[in-house]
N, C-alpha and C positions, 0 to 999 in steps of 0.2 A: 472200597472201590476207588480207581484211582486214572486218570487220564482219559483216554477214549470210552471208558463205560461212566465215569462219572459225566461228561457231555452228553453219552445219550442216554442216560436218565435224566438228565438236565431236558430235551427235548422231547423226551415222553409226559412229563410233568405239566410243559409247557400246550403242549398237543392236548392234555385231559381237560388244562381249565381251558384252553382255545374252546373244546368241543363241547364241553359241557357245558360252557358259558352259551354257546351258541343255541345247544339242544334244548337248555332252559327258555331262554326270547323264544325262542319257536315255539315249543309247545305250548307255552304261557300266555305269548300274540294270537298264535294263527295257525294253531293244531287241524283244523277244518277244514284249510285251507290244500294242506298236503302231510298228512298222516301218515304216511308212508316213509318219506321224504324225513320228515322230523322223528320220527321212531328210530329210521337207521342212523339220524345221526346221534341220538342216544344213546341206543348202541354203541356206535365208536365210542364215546366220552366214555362209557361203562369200561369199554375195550384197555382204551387208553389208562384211566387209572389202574387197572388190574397188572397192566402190563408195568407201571411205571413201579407199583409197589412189590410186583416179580421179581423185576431188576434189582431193585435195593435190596431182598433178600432173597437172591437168587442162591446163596451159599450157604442155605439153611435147608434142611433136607423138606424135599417136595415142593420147592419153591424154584428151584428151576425148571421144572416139570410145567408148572404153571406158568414160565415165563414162556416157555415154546411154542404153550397149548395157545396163551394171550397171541403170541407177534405172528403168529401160521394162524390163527383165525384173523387178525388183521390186516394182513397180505393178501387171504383168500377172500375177506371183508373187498378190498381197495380195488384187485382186480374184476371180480361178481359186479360190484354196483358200477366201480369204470365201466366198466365191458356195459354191462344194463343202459344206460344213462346214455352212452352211444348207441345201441340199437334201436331203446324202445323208450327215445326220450319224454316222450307225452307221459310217462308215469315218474317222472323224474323233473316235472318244470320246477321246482323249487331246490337248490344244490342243500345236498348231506355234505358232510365231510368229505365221504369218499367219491364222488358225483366227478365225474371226467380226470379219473385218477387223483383226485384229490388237487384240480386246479386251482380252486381256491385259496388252495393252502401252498400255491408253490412246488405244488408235487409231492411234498413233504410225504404225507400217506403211502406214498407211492417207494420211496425209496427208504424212509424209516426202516420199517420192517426187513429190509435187506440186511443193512446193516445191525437191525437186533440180531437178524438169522447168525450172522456173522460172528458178532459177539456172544453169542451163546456156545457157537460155535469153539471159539479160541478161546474160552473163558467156562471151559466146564469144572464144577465144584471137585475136589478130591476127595472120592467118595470114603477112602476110609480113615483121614481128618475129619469128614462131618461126622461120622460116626463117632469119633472120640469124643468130638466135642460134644456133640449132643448128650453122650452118655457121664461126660462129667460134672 
């Protein structure tokens, strides 16, 4: 992996410990507080590392498959709880991750996943290279 996928695996990486880091204080502090709220953003940390370790071995057979499945539930994750966290903020006083399209984080949630869409995109495996190699 080399130039623009190694960056954004450099920011999916970044993104898991951000979340997990966060999802652990939470639940750890003040689970009772908003359970909801600190689950989803577990969730994303979950999301996040899956996605980050898809990427790096995105050109191993069924590992891009999982890198899809990861960044389209992350997108449909960022947009659901945005959208949520606007409507029907009272269930949402404590921010997730993805909490007003992921403002905390700079929007980052918000546009990551586009750009994974992207790179998934222009950067599909050659299916019948993986094949050899796996067989050799």
């Amino acid at each position: 992996m080399t130039g623009i996928g190694r960056v954004l695996v450099i920011v999916y990486a970044v993104m898991a410990l951000a979340a997990t880091g966060r999802s652990f204080v939470q639940i750890f502090r003040r689970f009772d507080e908003a359970p909801l709220s600190y689950s989803l953003s577990a969730v994303a940390a979950v999301v996040y590392i899956l996605a980050t370790l898809a990427l790096v071995l995105a050109r191993r057979r069924g590992w891009y498959t999982v890198a899809w499945v990861a960044i389209v539930f992350e997108l449909t994750g960022v947009l659901v709880v945005g959208l949520l966290s606007i409507l029907i903020p009272e269930q949402f006083q404590h921010e997730t991750v993805w909490s007003l399209f992921g403002r905390g984080y700079l929007f980052i949630p918000l546009v990551l996943p586009v750009f994974g869409i992207w790179w998934l995109r222009t950067n599909r495996p050659d299916v019948a290279r993986t094949t050899v190699e796996v067989d050799a």
